[in-house]
C-alpha positions, 0 to 999 in steps of 0.5 A, a space after each residue: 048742336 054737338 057737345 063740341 060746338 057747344 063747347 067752343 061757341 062762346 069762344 067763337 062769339 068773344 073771338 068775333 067780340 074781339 076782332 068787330 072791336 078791333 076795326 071799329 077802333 080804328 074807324 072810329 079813332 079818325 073821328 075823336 082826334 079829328 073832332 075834337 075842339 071842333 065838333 063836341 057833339 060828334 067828338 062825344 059820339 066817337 068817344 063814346 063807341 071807342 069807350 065800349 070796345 077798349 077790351 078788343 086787343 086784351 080780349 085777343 090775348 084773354 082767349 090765346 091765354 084761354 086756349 093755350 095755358 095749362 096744357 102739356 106741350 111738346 115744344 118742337 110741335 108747339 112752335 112749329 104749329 103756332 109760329 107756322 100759322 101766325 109767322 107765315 101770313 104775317 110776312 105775306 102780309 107785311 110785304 103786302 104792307 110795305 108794296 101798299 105803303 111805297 105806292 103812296 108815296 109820291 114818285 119823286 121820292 119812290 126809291 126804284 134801285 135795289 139798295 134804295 128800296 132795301 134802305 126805305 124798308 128797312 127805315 120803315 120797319 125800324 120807326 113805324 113797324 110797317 104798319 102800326 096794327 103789326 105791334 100786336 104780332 110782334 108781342 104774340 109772337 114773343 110771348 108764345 115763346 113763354 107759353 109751354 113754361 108759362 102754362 106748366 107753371 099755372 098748372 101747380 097753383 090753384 085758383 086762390 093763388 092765380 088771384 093774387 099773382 093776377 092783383 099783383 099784375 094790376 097793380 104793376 100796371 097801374 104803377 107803370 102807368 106813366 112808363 111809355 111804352 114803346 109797342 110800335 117801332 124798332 128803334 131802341 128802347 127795348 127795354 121798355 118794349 119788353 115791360 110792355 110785353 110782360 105787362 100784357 102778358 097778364 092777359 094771358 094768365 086773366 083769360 086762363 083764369 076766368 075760364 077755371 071758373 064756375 059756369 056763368 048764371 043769368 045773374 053773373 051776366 047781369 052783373 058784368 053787363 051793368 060793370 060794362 056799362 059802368 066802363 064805358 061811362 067813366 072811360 067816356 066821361 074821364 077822357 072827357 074830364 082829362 082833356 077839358 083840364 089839359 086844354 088837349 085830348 088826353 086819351 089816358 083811359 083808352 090804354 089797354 092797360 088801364 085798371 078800367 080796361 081790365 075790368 071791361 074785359 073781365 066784364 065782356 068776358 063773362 057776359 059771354 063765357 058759356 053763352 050758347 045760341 040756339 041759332 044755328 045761323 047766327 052761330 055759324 056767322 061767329 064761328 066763320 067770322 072767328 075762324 078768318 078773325 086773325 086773316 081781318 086782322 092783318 088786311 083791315 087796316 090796308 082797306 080803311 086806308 083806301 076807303 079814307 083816301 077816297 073819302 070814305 070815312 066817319 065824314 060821309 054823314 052822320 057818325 050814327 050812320 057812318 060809323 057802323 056803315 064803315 064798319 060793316 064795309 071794312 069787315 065785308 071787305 076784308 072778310 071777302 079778300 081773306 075768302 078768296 085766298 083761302 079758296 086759291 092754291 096755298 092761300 090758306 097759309 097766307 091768311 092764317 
């Protein structure tokens, strides 16, 4: 194995983490909503797997803070690399979107003139943002504007200083907690869009920071492996509790921005920091599934949709079954159409 695949194979694995968390959050979010007051058993099922793979978003951003900040850039180059390659497969993508969601209306009400379909898109970008998993683009693409000036100022304070400007960014997130936060349409409420946009941003400082600390020891790992444990349960168990007291699902402790989501991503983050595989098979798996991650990103949520509205979903049998099925298809799925632009003329500047 090469010092350089040895360098970069925990990033590789937290990215795959990341990307894994991100589709089984949303295979199994149809099942919470869906069961609960209906079915406990399978409700707790997936509130549970939804509890284990919070820190998937925040992770994202730890890495992007990981590999970005605190290095010298020169801007013009900075931004034409890092829009060029998020800005443009996100376009492709978003009109893929738009075409997809038009379809799914029922044709009386298809807009078919010019105007009309300009007036549908518009109206649909404005409330919704397309679709609602595009939040996440809008956000990195702000914040990447911040990045240069935001990594040379880290680069003057030491680590002891970072921990304080990182407490203090929890403790703002806690204290916005009861804030909403309007992350997904266009609509008015800027400004409490750009406080989202801040608060996240702390994810970006978090992960630059862990990766400035000392290299993990087996009893670090163990350490952050009974803290995710510990996550999980009181994620699992408060959802629980919250919803019980308010006669309604209150999925509070699912916010990414919840001191108990924090610290599962500080804990995932260290159980993988510095993590080399042997297996030079299952390390290709990571680094393959990392390098089409942002590609999955985009289409993931286009197959989940045809796959519910053909019956496919956490319903097919049990969600012990189901869930990690559906899972396993969606990736498959949307790792193979990423595959097959990537190997077509101009595909690779549409996946990213």
């Amino acid at each position: 194995m090469t010092a350089k695949h040895t360098n970069i194979q925990w990033l590789d694995t937290l990215r795959t983490l990341a990307i894994v968390g991100v589709v089984i959050i949303h295979v199994s979010s149809p099942l919470v909503n869906m069961t609960y007051g209906k079915n406990l058993h399978f409700w707790w099922i997936g509130n549970v797997v939804d509890s284990a793979v919070r820190f998937a978003v925040p992770l994202f951003l730890m890495l992007s803070g990981a590999t970005l900040l605190g290095k010298e850039y020169k801007l013009s180059e900075f931004y034409k690399r890092r829009f060029t390659r998020v800005l443009i497969p996100f376009l492709f993508w978003m009109v893929a979107y738009w075409v997809y969601r038009w379809l799914l209306l029922y044709p009386k009400i298809q807009p078919h003139d010019l105007q009309g379909i300009v007036q549908w898109a518009t109206n649909l970008f404005l409330l919704e943002g397309v679709s609602k998993h595009f939040w996440y683009i809008y956000m990195i693409l702000f914040l990447y504007l911040f990045v240069p000036f935001l990594g040379k100022a880290l680069q003057k304070l030491n680590l002891s200083v970072i921990s304080w400007v990182l407490l203090v960014w929890v403790v703002l997130t806690f204290a916005c907690k009861s804030i909403p936060l309007n992350m997904y349409s266009w609509s008015g409420d800027y400004g409490s869009k750009l406080l989202g946009y801040v608060l996240y941003s702390g994810y970006m400082v978090l992960g630059y920071y862990l990766l400035k600390l000392p290299v993990c020891t087996a009893k670090t790992r163990f350490a952050a492996a009974l803290v995710f444990l510990l996550t999980v349960a009181v994620s699992a168990f408060f959802t629980y509790l919250f919803s019980k007291n308010n006669h309604k699902l209150d999925l509070t402790m699912y916010s990414y921005l919840g001191v108990n989501t924090i610290i599962q991503s500080i804990a995932i983050f260290m159980l993988v920091k510095d993590l080399t595989f042997e297996n030079r098979h299952l390390y290709q798996t990571f680094e393959t599934v990392s390098k089409y991650s942002y590609g999955i990103y985009l289409v993931h949520i286009i197959i989940i949709s045809i796959m519910f509205d053909h019956g496919i979903y956490w319903g097919i049998a049990h969600p012990l079954i189901s869930l990690p099925v559906i899972t396993l298809m969606v990736l498959v799925c949307s790792f193979a159409i990423i595959y097959v632009f990537r190997i077509l003329p101009g595909g690779k500047r549409v996946t990213g």
